[in-house]
C-alpha positions in Angstrom: -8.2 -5.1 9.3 -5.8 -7.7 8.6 -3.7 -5.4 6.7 -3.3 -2.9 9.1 -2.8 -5.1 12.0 0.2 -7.5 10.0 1.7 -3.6 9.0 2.1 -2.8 13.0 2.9 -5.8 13.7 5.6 -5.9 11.2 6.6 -2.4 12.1 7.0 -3.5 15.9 9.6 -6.1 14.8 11.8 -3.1 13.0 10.2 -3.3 8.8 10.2 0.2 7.8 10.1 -1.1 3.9 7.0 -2.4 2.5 5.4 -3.8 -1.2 1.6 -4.6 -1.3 1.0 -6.9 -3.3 -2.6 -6.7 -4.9 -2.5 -8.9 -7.4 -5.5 -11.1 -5.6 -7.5 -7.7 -4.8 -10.4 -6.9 -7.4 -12.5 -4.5 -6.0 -11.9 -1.9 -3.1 -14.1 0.2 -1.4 -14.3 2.7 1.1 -12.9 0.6 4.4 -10.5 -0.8 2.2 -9.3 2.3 1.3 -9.2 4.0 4.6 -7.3 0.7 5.6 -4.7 1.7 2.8 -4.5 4.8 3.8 -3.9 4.0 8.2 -1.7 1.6 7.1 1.0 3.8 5.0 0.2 6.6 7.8 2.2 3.9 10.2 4.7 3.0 7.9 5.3 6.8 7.4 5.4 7.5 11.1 8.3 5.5 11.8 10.1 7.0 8.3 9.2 4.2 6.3 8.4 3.7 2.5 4.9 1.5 1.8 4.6 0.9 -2.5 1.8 -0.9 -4.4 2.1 -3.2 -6.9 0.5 -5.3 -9.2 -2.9 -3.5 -8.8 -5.8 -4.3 -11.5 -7.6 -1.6 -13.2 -10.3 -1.4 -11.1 -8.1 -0.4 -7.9 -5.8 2.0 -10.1 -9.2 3.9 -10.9 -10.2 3.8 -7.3 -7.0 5.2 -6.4 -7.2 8.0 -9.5 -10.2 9.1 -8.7 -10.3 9.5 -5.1 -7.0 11.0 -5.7 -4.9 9.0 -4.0 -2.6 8.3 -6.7 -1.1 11.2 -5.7 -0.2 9.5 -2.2 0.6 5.6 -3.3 3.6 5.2 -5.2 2.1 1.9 -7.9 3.9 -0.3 -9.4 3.3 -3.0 -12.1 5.1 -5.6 -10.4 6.9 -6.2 -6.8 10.3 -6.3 -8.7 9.7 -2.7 -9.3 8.5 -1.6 -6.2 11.0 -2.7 -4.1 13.7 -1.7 -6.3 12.1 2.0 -5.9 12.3 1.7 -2.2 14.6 4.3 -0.9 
């Protein structure tokens, strides 16, 4: 939960804009997910923007599949992402 707790903590200090880097992650399951998922919930409750980049295959499955593509704005690098942030 280390995620989540850096988001609010981030949040608290005023961040409303925010690229995940997942370069390092290689699998994700199902807490990981829901950790995703609470995290851009906060981001989105104070009006922010939370992007992914850099995720491997694997995670971009994971995402496709479970449909959360469709939620998760992914990016192939953080260059991109942030320049996408509104």
């Amino acid at each position: 939960m280390v995620l989540n707790d850096e988001v609010h903590k981030m949040i608290s200090g005023g961040s409303k804009k925010f690229v995940l880097n997942m370069e390092a992650v290689e699998h994700i399951n199902s807490s990981g997910l829901g950790i995703l998922i609470a995290s851009l919930n906060a981001v989105r409750q104070v009006g922010g923007s939370l992007m992914i980049a850099n995720a491997r295959p694997k995670v971009l499955e994971l995402l496709k599949i479970t449909k959360l593509n469709q939620i998760f704005e992914s990016f192939g690098s953080v260059d991109e992402a942030v320049k996408s942030l509104p």
